[in-house]
ZAMARGU-4260 file (C-alpha; in steps of 0.2 Angstrom, whole numbers, plus 5000, padded with zeros to 4 digits):
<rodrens>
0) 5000/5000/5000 | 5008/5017/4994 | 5009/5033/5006 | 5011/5047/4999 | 5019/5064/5006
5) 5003/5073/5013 | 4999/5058/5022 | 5017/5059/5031 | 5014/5075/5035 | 4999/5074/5042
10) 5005/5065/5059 | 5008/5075/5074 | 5025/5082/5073 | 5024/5084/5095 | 5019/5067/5103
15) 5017/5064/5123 | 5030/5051/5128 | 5029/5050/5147 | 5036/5059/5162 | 5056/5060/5169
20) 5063/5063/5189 | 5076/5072/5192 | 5083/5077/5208 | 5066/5080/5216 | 5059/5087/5200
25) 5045/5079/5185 | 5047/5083/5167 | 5034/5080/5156 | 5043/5070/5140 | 5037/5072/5121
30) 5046/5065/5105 | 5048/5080/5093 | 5048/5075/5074 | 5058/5086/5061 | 5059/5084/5045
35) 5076/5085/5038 | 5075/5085/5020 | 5065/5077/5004 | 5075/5062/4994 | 5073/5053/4977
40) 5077/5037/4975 | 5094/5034/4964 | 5095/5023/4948 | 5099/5023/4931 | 5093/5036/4917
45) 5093/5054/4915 | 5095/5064/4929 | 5084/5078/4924 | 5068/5067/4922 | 5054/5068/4928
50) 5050/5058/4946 | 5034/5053/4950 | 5026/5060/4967 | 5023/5041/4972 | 5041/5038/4970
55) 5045/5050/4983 | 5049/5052/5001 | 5052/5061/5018 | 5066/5058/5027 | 5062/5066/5048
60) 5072/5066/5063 | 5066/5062/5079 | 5072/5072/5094 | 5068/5070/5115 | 5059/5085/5122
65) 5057/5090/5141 | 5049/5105/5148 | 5047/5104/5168 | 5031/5101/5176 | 5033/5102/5195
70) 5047/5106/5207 | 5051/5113/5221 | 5054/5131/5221 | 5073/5133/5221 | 5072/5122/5206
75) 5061/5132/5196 | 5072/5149/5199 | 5087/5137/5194 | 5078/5130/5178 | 5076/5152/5175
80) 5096/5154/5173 | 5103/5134/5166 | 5088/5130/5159 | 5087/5124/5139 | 5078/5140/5132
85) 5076/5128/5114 | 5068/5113/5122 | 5058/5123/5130 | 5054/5141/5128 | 5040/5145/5136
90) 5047/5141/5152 | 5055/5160/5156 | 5039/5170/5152 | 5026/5159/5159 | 5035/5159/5176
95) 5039/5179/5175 | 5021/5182/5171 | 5013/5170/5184 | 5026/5169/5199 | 5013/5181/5208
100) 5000/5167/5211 | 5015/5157/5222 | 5028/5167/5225 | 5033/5184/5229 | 5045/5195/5219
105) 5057/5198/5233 | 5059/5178/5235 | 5062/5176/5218 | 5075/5188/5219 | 5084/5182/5233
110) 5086/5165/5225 | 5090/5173/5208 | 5103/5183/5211 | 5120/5176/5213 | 5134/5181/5230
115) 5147/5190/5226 | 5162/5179/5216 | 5173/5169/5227 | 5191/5178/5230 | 5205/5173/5218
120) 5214/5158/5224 | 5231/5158/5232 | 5245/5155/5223 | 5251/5136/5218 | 5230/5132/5216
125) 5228/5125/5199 | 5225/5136/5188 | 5214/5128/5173 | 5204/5122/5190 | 5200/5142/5193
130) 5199/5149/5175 | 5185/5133/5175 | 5175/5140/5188 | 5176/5157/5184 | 5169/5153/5167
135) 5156/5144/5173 | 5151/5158/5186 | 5151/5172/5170 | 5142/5161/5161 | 5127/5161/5177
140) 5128/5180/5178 | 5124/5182/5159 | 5110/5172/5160 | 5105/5180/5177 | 5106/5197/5169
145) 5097/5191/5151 | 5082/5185/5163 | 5081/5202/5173 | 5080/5211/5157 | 5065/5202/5152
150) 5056/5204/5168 | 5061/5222/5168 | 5055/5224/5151 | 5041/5214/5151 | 5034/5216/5168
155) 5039/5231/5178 | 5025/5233/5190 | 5032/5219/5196 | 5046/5231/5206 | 5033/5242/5211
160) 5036/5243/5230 | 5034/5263/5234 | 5038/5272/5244 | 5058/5264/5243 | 5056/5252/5228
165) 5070/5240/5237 | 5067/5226/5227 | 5071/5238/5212 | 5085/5244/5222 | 5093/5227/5224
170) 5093/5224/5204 | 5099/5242/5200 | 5116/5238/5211 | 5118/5219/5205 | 5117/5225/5189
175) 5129/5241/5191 | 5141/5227/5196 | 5135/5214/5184 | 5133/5222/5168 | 5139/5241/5172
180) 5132/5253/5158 | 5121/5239/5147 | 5104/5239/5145 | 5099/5231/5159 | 5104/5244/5170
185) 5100/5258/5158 | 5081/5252/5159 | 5083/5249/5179 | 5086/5266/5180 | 5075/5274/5173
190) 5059/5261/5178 | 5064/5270/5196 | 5064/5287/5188 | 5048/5283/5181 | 5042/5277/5200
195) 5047/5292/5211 | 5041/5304/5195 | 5024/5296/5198 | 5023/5295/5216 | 5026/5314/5216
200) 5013/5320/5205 | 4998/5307/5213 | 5004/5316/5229 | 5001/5334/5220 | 4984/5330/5214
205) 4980/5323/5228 | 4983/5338/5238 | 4974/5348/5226 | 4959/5337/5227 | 4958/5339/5245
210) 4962/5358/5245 | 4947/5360/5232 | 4934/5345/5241 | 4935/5353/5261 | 4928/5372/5260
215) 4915/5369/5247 | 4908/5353/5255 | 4908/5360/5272 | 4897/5375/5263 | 4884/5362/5260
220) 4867/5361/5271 | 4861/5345/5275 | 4846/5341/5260 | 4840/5324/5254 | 4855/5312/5243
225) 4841/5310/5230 | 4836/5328/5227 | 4854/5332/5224 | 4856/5319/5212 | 4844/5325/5202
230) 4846/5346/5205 | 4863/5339/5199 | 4858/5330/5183 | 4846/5346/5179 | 4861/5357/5180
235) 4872/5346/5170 | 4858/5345/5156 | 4857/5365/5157 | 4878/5367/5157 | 4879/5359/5139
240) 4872/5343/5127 | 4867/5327/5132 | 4877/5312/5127 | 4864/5307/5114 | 4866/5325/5107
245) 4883/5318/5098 | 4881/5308/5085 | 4885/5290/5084 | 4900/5288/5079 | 4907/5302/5092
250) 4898/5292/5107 | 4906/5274/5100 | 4924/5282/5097 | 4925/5290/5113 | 4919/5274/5122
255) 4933/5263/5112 | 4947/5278/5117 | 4942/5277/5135 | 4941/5256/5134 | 4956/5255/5125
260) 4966/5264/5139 | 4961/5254/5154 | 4964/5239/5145 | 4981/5245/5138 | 4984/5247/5159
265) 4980/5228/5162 | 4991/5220/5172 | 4992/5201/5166 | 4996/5194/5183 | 4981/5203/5190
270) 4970/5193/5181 | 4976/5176/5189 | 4962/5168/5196 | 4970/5165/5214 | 4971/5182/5215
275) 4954/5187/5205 | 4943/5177/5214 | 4951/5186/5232 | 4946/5204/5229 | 4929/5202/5240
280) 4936/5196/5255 | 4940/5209/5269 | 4954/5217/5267 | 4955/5216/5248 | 4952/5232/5239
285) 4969/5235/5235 | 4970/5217/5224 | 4968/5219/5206 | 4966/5239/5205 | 4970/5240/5187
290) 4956/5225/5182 | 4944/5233/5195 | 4946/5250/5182 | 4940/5241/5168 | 4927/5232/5177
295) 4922/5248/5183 | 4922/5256/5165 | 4910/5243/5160 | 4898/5246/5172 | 4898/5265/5171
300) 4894/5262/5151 | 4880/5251/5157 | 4874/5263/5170 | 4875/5277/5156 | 4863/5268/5143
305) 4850/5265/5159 | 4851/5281/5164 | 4848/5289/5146 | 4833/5275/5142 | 4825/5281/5161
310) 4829/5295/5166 | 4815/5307/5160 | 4799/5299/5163 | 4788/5309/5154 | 4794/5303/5136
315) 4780/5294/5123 | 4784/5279/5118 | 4790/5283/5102 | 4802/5294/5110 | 4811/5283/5121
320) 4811/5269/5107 | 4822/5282/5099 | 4833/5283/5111 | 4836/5263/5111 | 4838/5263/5092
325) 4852/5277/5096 | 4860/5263/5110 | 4860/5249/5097 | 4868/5260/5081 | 4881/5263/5095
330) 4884/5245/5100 | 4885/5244/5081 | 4898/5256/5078 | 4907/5248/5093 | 4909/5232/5083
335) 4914/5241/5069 | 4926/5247/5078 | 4929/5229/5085 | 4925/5235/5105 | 4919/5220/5112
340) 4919/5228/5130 | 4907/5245/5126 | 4898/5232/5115 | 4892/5220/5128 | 4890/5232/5142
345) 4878/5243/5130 | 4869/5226/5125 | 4867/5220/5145 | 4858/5238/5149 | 4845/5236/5134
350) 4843/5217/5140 | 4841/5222/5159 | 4827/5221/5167 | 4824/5240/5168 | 4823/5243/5148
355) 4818/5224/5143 | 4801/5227/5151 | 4797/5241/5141 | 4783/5233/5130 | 4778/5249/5124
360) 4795/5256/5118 | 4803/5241/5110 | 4784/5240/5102 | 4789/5257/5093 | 4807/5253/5088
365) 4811/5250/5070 | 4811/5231/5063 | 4831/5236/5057 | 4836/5241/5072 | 4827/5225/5079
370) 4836/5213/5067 | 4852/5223/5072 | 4851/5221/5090 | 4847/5203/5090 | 4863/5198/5077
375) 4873/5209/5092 | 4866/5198/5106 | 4868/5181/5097 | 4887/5186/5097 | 4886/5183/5117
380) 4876/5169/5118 | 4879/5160/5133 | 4875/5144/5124 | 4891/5129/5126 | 4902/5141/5137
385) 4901/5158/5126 | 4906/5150/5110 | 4900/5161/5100 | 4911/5176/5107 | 4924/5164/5109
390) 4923/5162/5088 | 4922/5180/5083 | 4936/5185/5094 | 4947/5172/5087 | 4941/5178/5070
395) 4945/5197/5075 | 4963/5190/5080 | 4968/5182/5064 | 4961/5199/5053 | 4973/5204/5041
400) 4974/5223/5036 | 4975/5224/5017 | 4992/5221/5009 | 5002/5233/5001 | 5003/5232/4978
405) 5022/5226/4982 | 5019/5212/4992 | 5021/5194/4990 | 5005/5181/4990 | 5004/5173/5008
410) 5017/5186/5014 | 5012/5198/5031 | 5001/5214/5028 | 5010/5229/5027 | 4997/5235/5044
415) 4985/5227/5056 | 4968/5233/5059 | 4967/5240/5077 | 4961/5228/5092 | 4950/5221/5097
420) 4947/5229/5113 | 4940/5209/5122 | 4928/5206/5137 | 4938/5205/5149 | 4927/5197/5158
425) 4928/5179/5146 | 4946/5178/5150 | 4943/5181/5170 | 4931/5167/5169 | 4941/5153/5161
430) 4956/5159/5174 | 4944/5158/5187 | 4939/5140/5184 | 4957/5136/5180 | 4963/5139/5195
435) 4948/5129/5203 | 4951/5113/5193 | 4970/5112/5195 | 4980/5111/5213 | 4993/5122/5217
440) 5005/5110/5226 | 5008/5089/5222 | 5012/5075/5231 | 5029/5081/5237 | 5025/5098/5240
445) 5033/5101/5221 | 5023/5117/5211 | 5013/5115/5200 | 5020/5123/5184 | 5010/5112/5172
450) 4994/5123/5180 | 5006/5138/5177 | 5010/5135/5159 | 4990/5134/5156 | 4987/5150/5164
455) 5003/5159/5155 | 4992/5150/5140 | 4978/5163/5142 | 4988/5179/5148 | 5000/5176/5132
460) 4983/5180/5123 | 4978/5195/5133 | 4995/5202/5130 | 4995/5200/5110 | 4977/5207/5111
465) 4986/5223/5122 | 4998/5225/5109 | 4986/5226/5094 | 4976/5238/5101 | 4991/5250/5102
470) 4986/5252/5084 | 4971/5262/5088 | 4973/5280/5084 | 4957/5289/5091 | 4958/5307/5099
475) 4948/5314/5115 | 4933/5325/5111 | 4931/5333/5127 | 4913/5337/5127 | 4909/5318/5120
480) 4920/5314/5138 | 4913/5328/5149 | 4895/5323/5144 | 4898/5304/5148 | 4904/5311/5164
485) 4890/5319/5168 | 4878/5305/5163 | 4866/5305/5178 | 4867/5286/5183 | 4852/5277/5193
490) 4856/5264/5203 | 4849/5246/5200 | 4833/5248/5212 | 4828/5264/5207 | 4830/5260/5188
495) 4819/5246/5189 | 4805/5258/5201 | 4807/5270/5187 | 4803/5257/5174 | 4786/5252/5184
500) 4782/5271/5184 | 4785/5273/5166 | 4776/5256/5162 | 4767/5251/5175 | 4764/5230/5178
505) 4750/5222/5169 | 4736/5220/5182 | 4731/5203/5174 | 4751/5197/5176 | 4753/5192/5194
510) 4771/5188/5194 | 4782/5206/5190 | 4798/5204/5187 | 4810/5206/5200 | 4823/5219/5202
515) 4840/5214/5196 | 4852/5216/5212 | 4866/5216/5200 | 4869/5224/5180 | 4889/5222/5182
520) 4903/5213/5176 | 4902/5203/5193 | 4892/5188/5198 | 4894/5172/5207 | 4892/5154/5205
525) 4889/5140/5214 | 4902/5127/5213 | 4904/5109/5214 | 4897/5100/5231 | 4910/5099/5243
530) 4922/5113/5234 | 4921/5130/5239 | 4912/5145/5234 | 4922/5153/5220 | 4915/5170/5211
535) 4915/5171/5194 | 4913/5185/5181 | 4900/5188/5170 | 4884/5199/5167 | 4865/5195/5165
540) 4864/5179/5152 | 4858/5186/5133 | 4838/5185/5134 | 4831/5169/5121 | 4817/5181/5117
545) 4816/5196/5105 | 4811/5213/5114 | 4793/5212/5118 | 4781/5219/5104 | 4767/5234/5108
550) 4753/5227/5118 | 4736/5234/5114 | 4732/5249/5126 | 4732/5269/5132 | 4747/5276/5138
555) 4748/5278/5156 | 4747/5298/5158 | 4763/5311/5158 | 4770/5310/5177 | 4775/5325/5184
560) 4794/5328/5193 | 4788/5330/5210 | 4775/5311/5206 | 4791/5303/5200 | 4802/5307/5215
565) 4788/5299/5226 | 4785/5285/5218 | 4805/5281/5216 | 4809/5287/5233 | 4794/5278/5240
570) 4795/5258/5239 | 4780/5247/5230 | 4763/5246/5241 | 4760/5229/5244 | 4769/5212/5248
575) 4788/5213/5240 | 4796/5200/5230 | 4814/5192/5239 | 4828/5199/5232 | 4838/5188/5220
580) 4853/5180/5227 | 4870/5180/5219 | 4873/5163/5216
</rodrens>
């Protein structure tokens, strides 16, 4: 039976051998094929004819691979400095992104960085003897210095210890000693620069805050939270336009710019789930500031279309349906523009409870902007694990700008397209449930790297996703900015009693909905019997319905201010539905 080429090629060229120990440590163990070159068989005849294809074959080569799975921790920071960087590659920037979860950066430090050299031997000592070992020690400061250059460059929150910075400190002098004037040290330098510069101009805004937030606060009198809120809105509607006044593009740009940033900030190693899943526990608000940002962002865009959708009561139908068909061209653009953050968090306010209940609004919006808003939903679907938005990210990923006139077929465009900006919240939910199905320590008490190399699997992505969406090149429009600023936001409860004021329940429907306690990026799961309680992230699942058409009736009369502050103010008459727990 013949096999051709294709065929050969079509094996795995990595294949799973087993495992290896080694002084306390386990490798995992593949055999690596390689092809090494195309042959022809020799024989008589004229060398220049023709071969057939079935005449052919591949010669491969067949080569042992080992990447370490578990070990203790002095062997891990030893396999940083003697480790094989071909055999296994991935070894150096999966522990420098993830030594957070298990490890502090000091610790590290202290068992990464080499004593001094021992003093020169006294004479009659063998000479070859000490020229040997001095080698050997120059060789372990090169590779000590290469691996602090890449987690200088590569992570430099890491040294991030205000107000003295003494783990930075420590490199700066090793490597004044190590590698005096190289790189290294050039970029040591100036990380600290960059620290004490930024410690001093927090501390000058700080005291400008303060100096501008005590005599005009104490000038206050006492008056109801509520009624300020909305003297506030009033004078932020009279002071300049609305956010809806911009048009769509404006609005979606300025969302993306403002996305963009915060996810640009992202630290990768603050999306780990060990430390994720810790930031509601007492004690905890300083863990994960710069994802807490972004989740923040996200809500604040939510809050934003709620607020516009509700806040003024006394609108007809047609008029707030308006106002959602605006909200989904928006979310549109935002895909345009390949936002998947502003993108979802617009769709989860239309698909809150609040807005979703509208009958009478969605009965007035336009079948396009219908048909629109469901394509946008189905994108995340919470059907087999959000694979959906798992698809069209990956699709976004691989999309090639358009290539220049000179340029070869199947050779690199010439420039990417920008993004996309992710959910974040997608890749905090598989790290989440990573760190929940894999242990931390095995039998031994050896590391588990292997759960490491899965995680670094997942930040890797984030990271390539960070540097594609340096190629954005939006600008700040101020007034787009000032008037998402001065959005007036309603908080969950009083969005949804402004929904019942605006459409109040059917008095044939006995079961109302019940009011969301969360429209965030943040919500809880209840895992596995006998595991604990682990939060996850997410936001309200994608409705299976389309927006409810009109229903046949009058609309309820046009409330006045002071009717609508009572009946906000004021909670329902009659016997109140248990709040929703966060499970």
């Amino acid at each position: 039976m013949e096999r051709t080429a294709g065929k050969e090629l079509a094996l795995a060229p990595l294949q799973g051998w087993g495992e290896e120990t080694e002084d306390g440590a386990v490798y995992s163990v593949s055999l690596r094929r390689q092809r090494s070159q195309r042959s022809t068989p020799e024989g008589p005849g004229d060398d220049q004819a023709a071969i057939p294809a079935a005449d052919t074959f591949l010669q491969y080569r067949t080569s042992k691979v080992r990447a370490l799975r578990a070990a203790r921790l002095e062997r891990l920071v030893h396999e940083l400095v003697s480790g094989d960087r071909e055999q296994d590659p991935g070894f150096v920037p999966a522990f420098l992104a993830t030594h957070q979860a298990f490890v502090p950066t000091a610790r590290v430090l202290g068992f990464l960085l080499p004593p001094p050299p021992p003093p020169p031997p006294p004479p009659g000592v063998d000479s070859k003897r000490a020229e040997r070992q001095d080698q050997s020690f120059s060789k372990n400061l090169r590779a000590v210095v290469s691996v602090l250059g890449s987690w200088l460059r590569d992570h430099p929150l890491d040294f991030r210890d205000p107000p003295a910075h003494q783990n930075l400190g420590s490199v700066r002098i090793f490597l004044d000693w190590a590698a005096p004037g190289g790189a290294e040290a050039r970029e040591a330098e100036k990380l600290l620069e960059d620290f004490l510069e930024e410690a001093k101009r927090e501390q000058a805004e700080e005291e400008q805050r303060l100096a501008w937030a005590g005599p005009l606060r104490a000038a206050q009198s006492p008056r109801s939270e509520f009624v300020e809120d909305f003297e506030e809105e009033e004078s932020h509607s009279s002071e300049g336009p609305e956010l809806l006044d911009f048009s769509v593009d404006e609005v979606a740009e300025q969302l993306t710019l403002m996305d963009v940033e915060l996810f640009l900030r992202v630290r990768t190693c603050e999306c780990l789930g060990s430390m994720w899943s810790q930031r509601d526990r007492p004690g905890a608000a300083g863990i994960s500031p710069t994802v807490r940002a972004t989740v923040a962002q996200f809500n604040a865009v939510t809050s934003c279309v709620l607020g516009s959708v509700l806040a003024t009561p006394g609108l007809a139908a047609s008029q707030r349906a308006q106002r959602i068909e605006k909200w989904i061209r928006i979310a549109q653009r935002c895909r345009e523009l390949r936002n998947f953050s502003s993108l979802r968090a617009i769709l989860s306010a239309l698909q809150s409870n609040p807005i979703y209940r509208l009958k009478r609004s969605w009965g007035a919006v336009s079948r396009e902007a219908l048909s629109t808003f469901r394509k946008l939903s189905q994108i995340f679907s919470d059907e087999n694990n959000h694979l959906s938005c798992r698809a069209v990210l990956s699709q976004e990923e691989t999309t090639e700008g358009p290539h220049d006139d000179g340029c070869l077929p199947g050779s690199l465009p010439s420039k990417l397209p920008p993004g996309p900006v992710p959910y974040l919240g997608t890749f905090l939910t598989d790290l989440v449930m990573l760190d929940t199905a894999l242990p931390d320590m095995l039998k031994g008490n050896l590391i588990n790297f292997e759960k490491r190399r899965k995680e670094w699997e997942i930040l890797a992505r984030i990271q390539q996703l960070q540097q594609r969406c340096q190629l954005y090149s939006l600008s700040p429009r101020p007034p787009v900015l000032a008037a998402l600023r001065a959005q007036h936001q309603l908080s969950e409860e009083q969005s949804y009693r402004v929904s019942r004021v605006i459409e109040p329940p059917a008095a044939s429907c006995p079961s109302s909905p019940r009011i969301r306690r969360r429209i965030s990026l943040t919500k809880c799961l209840r895992s596995c019997p006998g595991r604990r309680t682990l939060p996850l992230v997410g936001v309200p699942g994608i409705h299976p319905h389309q927006p409810p058409v009109c229903l046949q009736g009058l609309l309820h009369p046009v409330l006045e201010t002071e009717t609508l502050l009572l009946a906000v103010l004021q909670p329902p008459q009659g016997p109140r539905a248990p709040p929703t727990s966060c499970l």
